[in-house]
PyMOL Python script that loads the backbone (N, CA, C, O; Angstrom):
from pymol import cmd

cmd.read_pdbstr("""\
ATOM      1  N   UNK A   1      96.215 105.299  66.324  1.00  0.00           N
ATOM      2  CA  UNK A   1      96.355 104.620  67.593  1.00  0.00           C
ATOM      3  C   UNK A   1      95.094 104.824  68.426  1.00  0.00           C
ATOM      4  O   UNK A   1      94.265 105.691  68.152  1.00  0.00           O
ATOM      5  N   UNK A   2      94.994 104.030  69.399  1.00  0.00           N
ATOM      6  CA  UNK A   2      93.977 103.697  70.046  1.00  0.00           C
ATOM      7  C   UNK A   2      93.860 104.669  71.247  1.00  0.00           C
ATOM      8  O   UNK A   2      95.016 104.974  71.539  1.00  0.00           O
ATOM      9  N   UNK A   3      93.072 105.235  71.998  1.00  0.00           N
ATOM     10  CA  UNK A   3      93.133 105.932  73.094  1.00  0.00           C
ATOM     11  C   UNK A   3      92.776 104.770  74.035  1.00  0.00           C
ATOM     12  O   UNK A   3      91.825 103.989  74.005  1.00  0.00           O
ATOM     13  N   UNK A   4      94.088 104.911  75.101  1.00  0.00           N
ATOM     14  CA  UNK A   4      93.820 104.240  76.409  1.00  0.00           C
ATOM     15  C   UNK A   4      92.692 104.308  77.604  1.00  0.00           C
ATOM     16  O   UNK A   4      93.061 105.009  78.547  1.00  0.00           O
ATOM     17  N   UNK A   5      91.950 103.972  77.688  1.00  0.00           N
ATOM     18  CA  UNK A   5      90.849 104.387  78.216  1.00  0.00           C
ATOM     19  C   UNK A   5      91.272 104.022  79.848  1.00  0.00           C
ATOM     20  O   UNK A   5      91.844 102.998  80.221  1.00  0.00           O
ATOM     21  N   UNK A   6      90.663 105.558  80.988  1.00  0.00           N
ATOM     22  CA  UNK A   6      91.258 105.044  82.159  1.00  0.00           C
ATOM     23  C   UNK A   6      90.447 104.244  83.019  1.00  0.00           C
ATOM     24  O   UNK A   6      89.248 104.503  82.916  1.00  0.00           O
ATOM     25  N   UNK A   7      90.776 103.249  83.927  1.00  0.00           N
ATOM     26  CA  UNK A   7      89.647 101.985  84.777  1.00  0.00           C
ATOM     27  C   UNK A   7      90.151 102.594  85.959  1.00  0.00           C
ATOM     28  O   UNK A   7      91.334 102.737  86.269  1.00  0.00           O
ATOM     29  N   UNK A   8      88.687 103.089  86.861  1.00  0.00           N
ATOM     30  CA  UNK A   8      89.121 103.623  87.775  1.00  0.00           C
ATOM     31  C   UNK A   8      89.206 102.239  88.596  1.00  0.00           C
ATOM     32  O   UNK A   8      88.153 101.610  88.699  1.00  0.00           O
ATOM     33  N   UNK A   9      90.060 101.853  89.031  1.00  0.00           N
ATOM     34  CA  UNK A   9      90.701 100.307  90.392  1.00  0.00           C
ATOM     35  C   UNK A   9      91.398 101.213  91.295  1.00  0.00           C
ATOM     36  O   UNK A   9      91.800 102.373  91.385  1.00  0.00           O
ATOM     37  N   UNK A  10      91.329  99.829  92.076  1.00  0.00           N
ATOM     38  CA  UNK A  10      91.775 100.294  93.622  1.00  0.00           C
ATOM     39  C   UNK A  10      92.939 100.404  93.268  1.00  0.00           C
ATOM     40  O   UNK A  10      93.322 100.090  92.141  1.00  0.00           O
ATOM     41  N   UNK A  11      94.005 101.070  94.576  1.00  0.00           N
ATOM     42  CA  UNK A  11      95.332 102.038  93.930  1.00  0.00           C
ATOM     43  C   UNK A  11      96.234 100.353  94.880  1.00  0.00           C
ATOM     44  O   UNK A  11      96.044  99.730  95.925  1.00  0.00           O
ATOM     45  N   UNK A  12      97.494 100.254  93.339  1.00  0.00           N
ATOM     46  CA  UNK A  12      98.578  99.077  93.724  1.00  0.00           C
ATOM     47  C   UNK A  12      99.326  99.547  94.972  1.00  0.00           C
ATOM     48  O   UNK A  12     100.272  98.917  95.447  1.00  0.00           O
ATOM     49  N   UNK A  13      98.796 100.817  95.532  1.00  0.00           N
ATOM     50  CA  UNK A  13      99.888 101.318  97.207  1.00  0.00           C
ATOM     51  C   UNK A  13      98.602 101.601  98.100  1.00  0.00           C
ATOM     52  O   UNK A  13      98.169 102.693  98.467  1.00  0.00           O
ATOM     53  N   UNK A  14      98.096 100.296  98.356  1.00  0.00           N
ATOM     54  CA  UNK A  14      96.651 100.320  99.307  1.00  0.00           C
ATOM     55  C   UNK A  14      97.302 100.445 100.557  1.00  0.00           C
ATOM     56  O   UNK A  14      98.310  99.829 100.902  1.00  0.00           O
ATOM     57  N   UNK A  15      96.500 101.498 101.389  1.00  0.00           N
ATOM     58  CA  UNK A  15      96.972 101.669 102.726  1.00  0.00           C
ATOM     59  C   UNK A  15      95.578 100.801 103.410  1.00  0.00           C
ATOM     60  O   UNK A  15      95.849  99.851 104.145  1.00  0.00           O
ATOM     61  N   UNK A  16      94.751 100.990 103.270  1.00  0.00           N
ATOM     62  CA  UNK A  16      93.290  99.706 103.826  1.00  0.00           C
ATOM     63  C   UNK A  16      92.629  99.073 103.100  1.00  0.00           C
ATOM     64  O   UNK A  16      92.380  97.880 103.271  1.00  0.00           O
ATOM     65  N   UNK A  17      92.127  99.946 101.915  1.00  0.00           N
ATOM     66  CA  UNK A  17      91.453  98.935 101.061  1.00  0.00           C
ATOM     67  C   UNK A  17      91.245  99.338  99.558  1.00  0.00           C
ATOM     68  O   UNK A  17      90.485  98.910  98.690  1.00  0.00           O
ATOM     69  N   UNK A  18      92.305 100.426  99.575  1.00  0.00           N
ATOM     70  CA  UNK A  18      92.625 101.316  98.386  1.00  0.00           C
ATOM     71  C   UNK A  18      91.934 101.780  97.329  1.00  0.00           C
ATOM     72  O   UNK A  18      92.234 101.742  96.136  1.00  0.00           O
ATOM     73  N   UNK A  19      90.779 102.315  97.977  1.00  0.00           N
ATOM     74  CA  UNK A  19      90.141 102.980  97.868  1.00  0.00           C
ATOM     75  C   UNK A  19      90.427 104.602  96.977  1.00  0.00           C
ATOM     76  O   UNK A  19      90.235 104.821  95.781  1.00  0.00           O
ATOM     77  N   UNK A  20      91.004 105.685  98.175  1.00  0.00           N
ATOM     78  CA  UNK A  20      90.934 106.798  97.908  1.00  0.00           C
ATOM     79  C   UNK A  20      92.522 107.233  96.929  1.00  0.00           C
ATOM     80  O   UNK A  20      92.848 108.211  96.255  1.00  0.00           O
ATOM     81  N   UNK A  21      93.111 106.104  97.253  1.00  0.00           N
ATOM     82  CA  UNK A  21      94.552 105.864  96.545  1.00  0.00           C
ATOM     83  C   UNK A  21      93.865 105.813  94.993  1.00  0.00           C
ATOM     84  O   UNK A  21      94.091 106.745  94.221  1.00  0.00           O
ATOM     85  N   UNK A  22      92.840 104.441  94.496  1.00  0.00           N
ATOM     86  CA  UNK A  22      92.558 104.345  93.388  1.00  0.00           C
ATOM     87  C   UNK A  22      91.848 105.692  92.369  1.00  0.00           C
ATOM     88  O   UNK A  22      92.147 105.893  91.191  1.00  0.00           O
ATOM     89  N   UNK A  23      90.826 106.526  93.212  1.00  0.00           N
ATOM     90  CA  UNK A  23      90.695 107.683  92.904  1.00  0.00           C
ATOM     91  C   UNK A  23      91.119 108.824  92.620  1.00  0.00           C
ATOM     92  O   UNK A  23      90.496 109.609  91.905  1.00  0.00           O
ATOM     93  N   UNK A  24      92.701 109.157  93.363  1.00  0.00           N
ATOM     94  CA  UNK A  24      93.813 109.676  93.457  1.00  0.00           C
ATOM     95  C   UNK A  24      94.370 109.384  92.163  1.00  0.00           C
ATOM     96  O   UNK A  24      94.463 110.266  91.309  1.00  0.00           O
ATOM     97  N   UNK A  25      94.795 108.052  91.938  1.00  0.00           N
ATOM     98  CA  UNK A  25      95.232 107.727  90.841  1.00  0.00           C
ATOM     99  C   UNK A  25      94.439 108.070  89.668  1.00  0.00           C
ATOM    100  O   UNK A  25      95.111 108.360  88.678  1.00  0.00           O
ATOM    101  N   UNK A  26      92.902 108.115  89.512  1.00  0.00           N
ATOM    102  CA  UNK A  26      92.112 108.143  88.243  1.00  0.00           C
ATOM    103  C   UNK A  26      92.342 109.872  87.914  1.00  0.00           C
ATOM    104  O   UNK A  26      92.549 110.389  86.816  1.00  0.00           O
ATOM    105  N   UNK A  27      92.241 110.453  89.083  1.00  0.00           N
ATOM    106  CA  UNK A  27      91.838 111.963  88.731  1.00  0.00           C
ATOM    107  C   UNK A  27      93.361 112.128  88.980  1.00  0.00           C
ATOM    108  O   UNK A  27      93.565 112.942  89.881  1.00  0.00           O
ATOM    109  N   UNK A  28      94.344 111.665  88.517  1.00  0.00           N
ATOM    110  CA  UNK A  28      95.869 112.396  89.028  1.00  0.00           C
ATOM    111  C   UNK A  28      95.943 113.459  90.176  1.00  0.00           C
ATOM    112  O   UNK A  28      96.317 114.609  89.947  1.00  0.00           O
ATOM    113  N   UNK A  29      95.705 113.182  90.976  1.00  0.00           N
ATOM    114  CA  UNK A  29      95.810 113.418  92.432  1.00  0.00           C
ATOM    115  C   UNK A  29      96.933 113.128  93.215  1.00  0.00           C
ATOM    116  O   UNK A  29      97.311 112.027  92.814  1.00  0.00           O
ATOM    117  N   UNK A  30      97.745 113.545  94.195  1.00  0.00           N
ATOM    118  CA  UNK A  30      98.712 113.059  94.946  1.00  0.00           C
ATOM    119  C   UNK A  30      97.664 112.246  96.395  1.00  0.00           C
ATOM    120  O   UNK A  30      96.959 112.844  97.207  1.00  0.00           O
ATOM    121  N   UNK A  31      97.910 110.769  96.293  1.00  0.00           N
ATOM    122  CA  UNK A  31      97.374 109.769  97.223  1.00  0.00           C
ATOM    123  C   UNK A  31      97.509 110.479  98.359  1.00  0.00           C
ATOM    124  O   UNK A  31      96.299 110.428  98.575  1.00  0.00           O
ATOM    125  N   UNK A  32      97.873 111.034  99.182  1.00  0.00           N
ATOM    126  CA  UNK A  32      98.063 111.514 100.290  1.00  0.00           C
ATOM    127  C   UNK A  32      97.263 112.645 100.969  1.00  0.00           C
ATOM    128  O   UNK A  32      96.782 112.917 102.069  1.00  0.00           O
ATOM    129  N   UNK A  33      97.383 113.185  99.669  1.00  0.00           N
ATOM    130  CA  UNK A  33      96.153 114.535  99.834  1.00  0.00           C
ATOM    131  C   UNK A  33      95.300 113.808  99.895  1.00  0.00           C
ATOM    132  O   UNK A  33      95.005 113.544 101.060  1.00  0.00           O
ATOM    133  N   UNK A  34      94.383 113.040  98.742  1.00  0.00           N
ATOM    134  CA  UNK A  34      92.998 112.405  99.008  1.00  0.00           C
ATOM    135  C   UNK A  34      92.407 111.515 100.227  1.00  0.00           C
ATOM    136  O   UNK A  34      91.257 111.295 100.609  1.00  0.00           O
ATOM    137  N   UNK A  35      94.064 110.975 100.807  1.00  0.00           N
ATOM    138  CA  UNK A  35      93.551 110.377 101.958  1.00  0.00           C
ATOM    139  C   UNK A  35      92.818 110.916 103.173  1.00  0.00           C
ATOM    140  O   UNK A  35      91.847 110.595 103.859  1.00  0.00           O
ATOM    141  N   UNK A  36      93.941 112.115 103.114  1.00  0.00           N
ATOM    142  CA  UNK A  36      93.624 113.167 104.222  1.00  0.00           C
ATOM    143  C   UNK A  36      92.379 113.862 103.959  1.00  0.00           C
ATOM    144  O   UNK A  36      91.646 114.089 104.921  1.00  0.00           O
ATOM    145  N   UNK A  37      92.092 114.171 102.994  1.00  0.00           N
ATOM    146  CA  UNK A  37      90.391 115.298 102.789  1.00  0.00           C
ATOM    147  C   UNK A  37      89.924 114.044 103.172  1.00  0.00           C
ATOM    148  O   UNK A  37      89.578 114.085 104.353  1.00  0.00           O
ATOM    149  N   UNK A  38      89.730 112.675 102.545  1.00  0.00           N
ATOM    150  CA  UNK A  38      88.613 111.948 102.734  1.00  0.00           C
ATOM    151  C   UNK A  38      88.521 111.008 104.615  1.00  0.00           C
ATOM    152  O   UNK A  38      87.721 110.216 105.113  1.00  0.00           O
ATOM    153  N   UNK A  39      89.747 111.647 105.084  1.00  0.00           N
ATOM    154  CA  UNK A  39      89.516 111.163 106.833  1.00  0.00           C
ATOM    155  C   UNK A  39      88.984 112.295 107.521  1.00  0.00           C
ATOM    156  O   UNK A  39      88.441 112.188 108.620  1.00  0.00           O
ATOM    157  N   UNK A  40      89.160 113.696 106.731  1.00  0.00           N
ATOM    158  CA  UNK A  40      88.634 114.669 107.207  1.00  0.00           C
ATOM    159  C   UNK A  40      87.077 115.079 107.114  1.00  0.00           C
ATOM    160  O   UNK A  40      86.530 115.948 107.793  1.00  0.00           O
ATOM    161  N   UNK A  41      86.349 114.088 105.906  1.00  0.00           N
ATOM    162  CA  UNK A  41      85.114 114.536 105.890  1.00  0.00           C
ATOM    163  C   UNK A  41      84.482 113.302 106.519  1.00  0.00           C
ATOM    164  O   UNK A  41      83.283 113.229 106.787  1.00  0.00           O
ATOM    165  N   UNK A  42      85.628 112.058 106.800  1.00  0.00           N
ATOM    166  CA  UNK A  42      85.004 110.711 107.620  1.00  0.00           C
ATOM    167  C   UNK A  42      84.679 111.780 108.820  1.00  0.00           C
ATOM    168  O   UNK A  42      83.545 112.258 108.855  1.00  0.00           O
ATOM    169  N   UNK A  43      85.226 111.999 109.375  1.00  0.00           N
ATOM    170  CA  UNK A  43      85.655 112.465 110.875  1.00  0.00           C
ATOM    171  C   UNK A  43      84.718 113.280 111.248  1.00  0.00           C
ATOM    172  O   UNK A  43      84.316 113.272 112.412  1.00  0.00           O
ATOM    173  N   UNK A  44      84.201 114.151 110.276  1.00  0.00           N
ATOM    174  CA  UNK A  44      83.585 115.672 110.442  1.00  0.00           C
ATOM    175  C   UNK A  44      81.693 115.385 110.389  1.00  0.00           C
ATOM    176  O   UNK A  44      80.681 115.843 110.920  1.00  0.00           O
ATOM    177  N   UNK A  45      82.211 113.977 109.043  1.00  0.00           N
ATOM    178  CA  UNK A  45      80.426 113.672 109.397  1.00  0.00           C
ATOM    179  C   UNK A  45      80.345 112.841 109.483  1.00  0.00           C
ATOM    180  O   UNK A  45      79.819 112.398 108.463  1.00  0.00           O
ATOM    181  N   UNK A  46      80.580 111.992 110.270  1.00  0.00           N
ATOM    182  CA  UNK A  46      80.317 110.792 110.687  1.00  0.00           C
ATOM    183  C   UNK A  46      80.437 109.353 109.543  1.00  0.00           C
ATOM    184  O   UNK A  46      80.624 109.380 108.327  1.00  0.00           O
ATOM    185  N   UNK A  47      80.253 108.154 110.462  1.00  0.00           N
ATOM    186  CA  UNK A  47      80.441 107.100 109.422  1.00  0.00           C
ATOM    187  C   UNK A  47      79.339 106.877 108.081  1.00  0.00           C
ATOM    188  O   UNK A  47      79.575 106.190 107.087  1.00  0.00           O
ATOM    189  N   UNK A  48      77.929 107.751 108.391  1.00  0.00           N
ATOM    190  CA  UNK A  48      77.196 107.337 107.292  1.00  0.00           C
ATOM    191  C   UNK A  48      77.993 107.564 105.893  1.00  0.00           C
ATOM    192  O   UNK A  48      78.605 106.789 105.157  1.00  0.00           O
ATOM    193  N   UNK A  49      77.747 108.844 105.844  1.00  0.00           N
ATOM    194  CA  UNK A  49      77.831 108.990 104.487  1.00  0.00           C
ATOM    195  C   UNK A  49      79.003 108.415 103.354  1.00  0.00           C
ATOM    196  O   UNK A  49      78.860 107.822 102.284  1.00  0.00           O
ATOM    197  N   UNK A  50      80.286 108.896 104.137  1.00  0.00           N
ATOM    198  CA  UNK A  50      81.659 108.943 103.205  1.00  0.00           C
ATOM    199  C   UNK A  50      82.174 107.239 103.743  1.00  0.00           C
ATOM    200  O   UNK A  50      82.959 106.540 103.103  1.00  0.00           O
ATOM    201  N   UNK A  51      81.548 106.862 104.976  1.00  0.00           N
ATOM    202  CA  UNK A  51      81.748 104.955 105.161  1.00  0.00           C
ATOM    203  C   UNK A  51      81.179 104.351 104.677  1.00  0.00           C
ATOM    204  O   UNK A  51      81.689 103.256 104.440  1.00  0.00           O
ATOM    205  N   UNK A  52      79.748 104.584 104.175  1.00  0.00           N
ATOM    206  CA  UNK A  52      78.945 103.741 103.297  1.00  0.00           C
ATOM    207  C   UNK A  52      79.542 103.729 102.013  1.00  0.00           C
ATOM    208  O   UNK A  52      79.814 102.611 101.575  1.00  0.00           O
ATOM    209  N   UNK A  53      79.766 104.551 101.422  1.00  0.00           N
ATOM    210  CA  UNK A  53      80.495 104.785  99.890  1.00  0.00           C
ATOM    211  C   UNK A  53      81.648 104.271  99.908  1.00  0.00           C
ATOM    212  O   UNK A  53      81.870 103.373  99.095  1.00  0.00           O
ATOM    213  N   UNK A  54      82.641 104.662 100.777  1.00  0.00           N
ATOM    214  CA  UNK A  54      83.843 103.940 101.019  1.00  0.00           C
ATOM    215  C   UNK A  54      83.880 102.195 101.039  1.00  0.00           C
ATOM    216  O   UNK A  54      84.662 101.587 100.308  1.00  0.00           O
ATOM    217  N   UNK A  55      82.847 101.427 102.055  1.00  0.00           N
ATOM    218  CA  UNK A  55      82.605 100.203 101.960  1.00  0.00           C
ATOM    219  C   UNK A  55      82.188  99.397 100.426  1.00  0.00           C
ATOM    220  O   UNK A  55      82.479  98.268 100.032  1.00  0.00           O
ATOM    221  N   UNK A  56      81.332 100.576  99.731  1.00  0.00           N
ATOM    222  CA  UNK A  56      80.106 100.276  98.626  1.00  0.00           C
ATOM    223  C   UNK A  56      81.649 100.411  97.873  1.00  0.00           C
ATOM    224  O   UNK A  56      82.326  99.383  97.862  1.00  0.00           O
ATOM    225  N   UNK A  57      82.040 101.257  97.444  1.00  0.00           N
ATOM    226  CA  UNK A  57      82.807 101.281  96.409  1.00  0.00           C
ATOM    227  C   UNK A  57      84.517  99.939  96.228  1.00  0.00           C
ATOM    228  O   UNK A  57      85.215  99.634  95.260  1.00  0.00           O
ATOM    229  N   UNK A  58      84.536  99.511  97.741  1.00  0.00           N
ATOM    230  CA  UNK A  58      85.880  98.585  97.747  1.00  0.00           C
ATOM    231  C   UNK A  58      85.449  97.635  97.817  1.00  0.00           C
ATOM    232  O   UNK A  58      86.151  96.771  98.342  1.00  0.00           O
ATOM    233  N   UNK A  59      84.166  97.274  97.372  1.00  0.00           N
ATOM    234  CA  UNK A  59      82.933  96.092  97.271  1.00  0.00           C
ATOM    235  C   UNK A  59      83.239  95.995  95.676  1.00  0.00           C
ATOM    236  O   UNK A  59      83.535  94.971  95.059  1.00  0.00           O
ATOM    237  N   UNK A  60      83.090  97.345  95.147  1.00  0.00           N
ATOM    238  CA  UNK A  60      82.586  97.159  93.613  1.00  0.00           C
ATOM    239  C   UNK A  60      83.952  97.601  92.641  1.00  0.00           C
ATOM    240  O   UNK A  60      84.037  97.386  91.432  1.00  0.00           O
ATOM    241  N   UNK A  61      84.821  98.166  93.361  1.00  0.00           N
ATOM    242  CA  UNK A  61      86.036  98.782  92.523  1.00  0.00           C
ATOM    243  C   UNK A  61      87.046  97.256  92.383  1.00  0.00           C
ATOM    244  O   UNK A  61      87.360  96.558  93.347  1.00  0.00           O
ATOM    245  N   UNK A  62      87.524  96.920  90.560  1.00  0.00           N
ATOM    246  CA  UNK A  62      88.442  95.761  90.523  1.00  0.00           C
ATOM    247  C   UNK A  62      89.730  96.333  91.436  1.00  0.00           C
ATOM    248  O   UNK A  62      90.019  97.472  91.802  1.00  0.00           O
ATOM    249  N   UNK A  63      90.313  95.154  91.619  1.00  0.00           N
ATOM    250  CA  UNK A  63      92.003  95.518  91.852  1.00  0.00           C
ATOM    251  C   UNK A  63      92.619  95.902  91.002  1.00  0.00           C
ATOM    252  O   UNK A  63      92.072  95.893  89.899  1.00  0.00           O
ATOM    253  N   UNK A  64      93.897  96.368  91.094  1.00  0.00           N
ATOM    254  CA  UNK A  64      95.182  97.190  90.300  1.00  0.00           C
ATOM    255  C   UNK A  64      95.337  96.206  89.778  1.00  0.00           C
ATOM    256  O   UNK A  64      95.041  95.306  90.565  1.00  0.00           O
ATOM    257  N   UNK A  65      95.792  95.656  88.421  1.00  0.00           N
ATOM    258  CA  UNK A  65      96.067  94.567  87.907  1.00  0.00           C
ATOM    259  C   UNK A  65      97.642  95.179  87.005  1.00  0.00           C
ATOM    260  O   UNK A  65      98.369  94.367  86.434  1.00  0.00           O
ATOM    261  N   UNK A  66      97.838  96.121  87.014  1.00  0.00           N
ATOM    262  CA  UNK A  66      99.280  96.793  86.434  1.00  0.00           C
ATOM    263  C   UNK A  66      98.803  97.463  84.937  1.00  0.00           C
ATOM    264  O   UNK A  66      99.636  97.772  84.085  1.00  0.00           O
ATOM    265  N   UNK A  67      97.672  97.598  84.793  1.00  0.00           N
ATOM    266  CA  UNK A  67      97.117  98.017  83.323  1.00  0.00           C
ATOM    267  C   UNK A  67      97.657  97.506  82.172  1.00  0.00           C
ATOM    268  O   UNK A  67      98.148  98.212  81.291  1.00  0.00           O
ATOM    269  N   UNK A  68      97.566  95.905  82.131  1.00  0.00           N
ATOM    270  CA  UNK A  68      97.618  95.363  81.372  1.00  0.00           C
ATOM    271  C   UNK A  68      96.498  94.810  80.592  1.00  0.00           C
ATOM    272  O   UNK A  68      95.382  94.737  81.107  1.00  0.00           O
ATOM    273  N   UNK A  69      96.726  94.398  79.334  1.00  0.00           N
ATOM    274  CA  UNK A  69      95.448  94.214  78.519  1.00  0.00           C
ATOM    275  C   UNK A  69      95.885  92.794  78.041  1.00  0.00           C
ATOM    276  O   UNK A  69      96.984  92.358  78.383  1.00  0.00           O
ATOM    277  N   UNK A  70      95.054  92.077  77.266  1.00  0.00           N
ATOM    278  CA  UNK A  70      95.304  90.803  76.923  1.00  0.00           C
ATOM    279  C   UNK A  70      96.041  90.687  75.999  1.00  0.00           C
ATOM    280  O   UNK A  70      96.242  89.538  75.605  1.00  0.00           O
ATOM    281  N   UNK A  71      96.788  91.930  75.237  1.00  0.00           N
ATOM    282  CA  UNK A  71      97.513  91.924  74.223  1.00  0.00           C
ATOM    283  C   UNK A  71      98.984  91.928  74.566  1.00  0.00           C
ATOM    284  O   UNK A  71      99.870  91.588  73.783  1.00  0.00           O
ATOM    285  N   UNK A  72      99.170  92.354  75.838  1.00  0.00           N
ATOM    286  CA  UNK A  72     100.345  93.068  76.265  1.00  0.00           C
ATOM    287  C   UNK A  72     100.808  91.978  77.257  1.00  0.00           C
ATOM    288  O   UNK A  72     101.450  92.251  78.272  1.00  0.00           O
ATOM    289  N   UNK A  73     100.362  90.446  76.822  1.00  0.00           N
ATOM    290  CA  UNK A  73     101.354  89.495  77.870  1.00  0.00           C
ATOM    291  C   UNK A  73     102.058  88.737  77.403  1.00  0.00           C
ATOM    292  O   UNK A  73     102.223  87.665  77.985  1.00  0.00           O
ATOM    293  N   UNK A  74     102.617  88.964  76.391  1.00  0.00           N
ATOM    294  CA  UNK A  74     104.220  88.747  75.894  1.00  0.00           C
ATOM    295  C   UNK A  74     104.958  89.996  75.536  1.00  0.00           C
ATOM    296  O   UNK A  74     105.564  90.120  74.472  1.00  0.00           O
ATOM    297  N   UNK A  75     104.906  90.692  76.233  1.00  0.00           N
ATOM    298  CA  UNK A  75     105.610  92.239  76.078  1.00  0.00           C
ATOM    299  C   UNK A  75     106.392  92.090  77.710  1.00  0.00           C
ATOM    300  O   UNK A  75     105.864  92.052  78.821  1.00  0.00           O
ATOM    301  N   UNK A  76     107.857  92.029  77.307  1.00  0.00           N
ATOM    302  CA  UNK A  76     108.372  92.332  78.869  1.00  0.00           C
ATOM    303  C   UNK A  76     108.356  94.013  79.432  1.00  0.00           C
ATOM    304  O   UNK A  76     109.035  94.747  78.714  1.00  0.00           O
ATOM    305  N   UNK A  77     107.771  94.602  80.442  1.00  0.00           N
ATOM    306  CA  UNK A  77     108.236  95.800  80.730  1.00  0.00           C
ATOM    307  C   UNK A  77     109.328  96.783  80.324  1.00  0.00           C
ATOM    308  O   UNK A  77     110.489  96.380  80.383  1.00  0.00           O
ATOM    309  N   UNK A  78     109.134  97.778  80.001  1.00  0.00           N
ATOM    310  CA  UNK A  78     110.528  98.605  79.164  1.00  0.00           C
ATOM    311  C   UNK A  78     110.934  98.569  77.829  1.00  0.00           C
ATOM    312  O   UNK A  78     111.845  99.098  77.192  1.00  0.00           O
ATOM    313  N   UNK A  79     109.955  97.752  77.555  1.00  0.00           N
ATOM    314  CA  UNK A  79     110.635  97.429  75.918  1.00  0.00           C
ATOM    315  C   UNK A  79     109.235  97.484  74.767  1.00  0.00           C
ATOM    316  O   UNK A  79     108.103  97.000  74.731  1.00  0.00           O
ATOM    317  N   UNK A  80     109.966  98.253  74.018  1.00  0.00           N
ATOM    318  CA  UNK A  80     108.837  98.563  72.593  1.00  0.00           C
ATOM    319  C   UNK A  80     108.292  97.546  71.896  1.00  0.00           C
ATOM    320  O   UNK A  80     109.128  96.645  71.848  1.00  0.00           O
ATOM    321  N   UNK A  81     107.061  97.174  71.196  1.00  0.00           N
ATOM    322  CA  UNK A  81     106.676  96.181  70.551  1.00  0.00           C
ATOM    323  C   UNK A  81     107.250  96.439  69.048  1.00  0.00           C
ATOM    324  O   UNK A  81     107.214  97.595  68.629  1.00  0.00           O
ATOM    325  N   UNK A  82     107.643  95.668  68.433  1.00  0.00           N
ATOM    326  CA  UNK A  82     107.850  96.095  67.157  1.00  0.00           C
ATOM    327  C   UNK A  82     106.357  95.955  66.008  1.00  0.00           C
ATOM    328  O   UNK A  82     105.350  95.250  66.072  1.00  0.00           O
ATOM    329  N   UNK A  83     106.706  96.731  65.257  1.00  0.00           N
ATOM    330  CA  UNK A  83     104.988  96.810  64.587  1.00  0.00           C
ATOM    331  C   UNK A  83     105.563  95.861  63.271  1.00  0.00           C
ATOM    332  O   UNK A  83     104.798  95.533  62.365  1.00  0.00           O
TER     333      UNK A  83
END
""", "prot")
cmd.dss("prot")
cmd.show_as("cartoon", "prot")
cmd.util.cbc("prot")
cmd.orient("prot")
């Protein structure tokens, strides 16, 4: 079998532009925590650094698309493919 390879995308429970949600999600993180460190280092240093990256990255990160692949769209949810 194939190893699933992970795409870091913006997170499908975007609170602005789902961003730190999608990162949360790549590194298995709880979304909530990451939100909070990353308003805490907005806050602490200003908009350059962690707003430029933040903007740059919800510029360049795809959307959540449900991690589907082109193989997997006649597969209904919940149910096994037969081989």
């Amino acid at each position: 079998m194939a190893k699933n390879k992970k795409h870091l995308t913006k997170s499908k429970d975007q609170v602005f532009l789902g961003v730190f949600g999608g990162i949360a999600d790549y590194f298995g993180l709880d979304e909530t925590l990451v939100r909070v460190i990353g308003i805490l280092i907005f806050v602490f240093t200003g908009f350059f650094p962690l707003g430029v990256f933040y903007l740059l990255a919800a510029l360049v990160m795809p959307e959540y698309n449900g991690n589907k692949t082109n193989n997997d769209d006649n597969i209904v949810d919940g149910e096994f493919r037969e081989k």
